[in-house]
N, C-alpha and C positions, 0 to 999 in steps of 0.2 A: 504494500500500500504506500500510496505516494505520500509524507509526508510534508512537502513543502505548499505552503496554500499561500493565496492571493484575495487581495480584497476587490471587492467590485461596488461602486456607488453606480446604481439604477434607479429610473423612478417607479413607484409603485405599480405603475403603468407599464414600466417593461419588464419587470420581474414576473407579473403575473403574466406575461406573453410569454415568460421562458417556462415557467412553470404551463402552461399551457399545452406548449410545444412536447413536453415532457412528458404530459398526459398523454398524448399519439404515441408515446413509445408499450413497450413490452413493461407491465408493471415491473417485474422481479429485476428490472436492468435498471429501472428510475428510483423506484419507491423508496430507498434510504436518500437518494438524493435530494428530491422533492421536500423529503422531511426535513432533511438541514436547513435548503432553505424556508422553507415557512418559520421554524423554529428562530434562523437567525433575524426574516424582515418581521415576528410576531414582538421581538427581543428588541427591537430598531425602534418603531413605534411608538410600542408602550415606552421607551425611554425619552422620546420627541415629544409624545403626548404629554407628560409627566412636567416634561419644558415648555409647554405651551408652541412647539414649532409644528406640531399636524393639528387641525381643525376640524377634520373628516377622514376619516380611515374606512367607510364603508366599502370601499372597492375591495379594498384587501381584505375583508373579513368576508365577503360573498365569495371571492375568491378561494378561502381557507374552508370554508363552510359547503363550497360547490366540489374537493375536491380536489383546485386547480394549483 
């Protein structure tokens, strides 16, 4: 397992296009992946919300709730 990792800043907006994209795949090839990310942009939020810097997170929670 690779352990060298990378950050990536995306908008809500294209995060849930990647996780999306993800969804078309073979569960057993995605499904821990998908989880990291939701767990990391669920992790992201709640800390911006916390700051007053997100106003609305609904995309991302119909997102997490659809699935995606």
């Amino acid at each position: 397992m690779d352990t060298n990792t990378i950050q990536l800043e995306l908008t809500i907006t294209e995060a849930n296009m990647i996780l999306a994209a993800l969804g078309q795949q073979l569960y057993i090839k995605v499904a821990d992946l998908i989880q990291k990310i939701q767990q990391q942009e669920a992790s992201q939020l709640k800390s911006h919300q916390g700051n007053g810097l997100i106003a609305n997170n609904e995309t991302f929670k119909t997102a997490i709730a659809d699935g995606q």
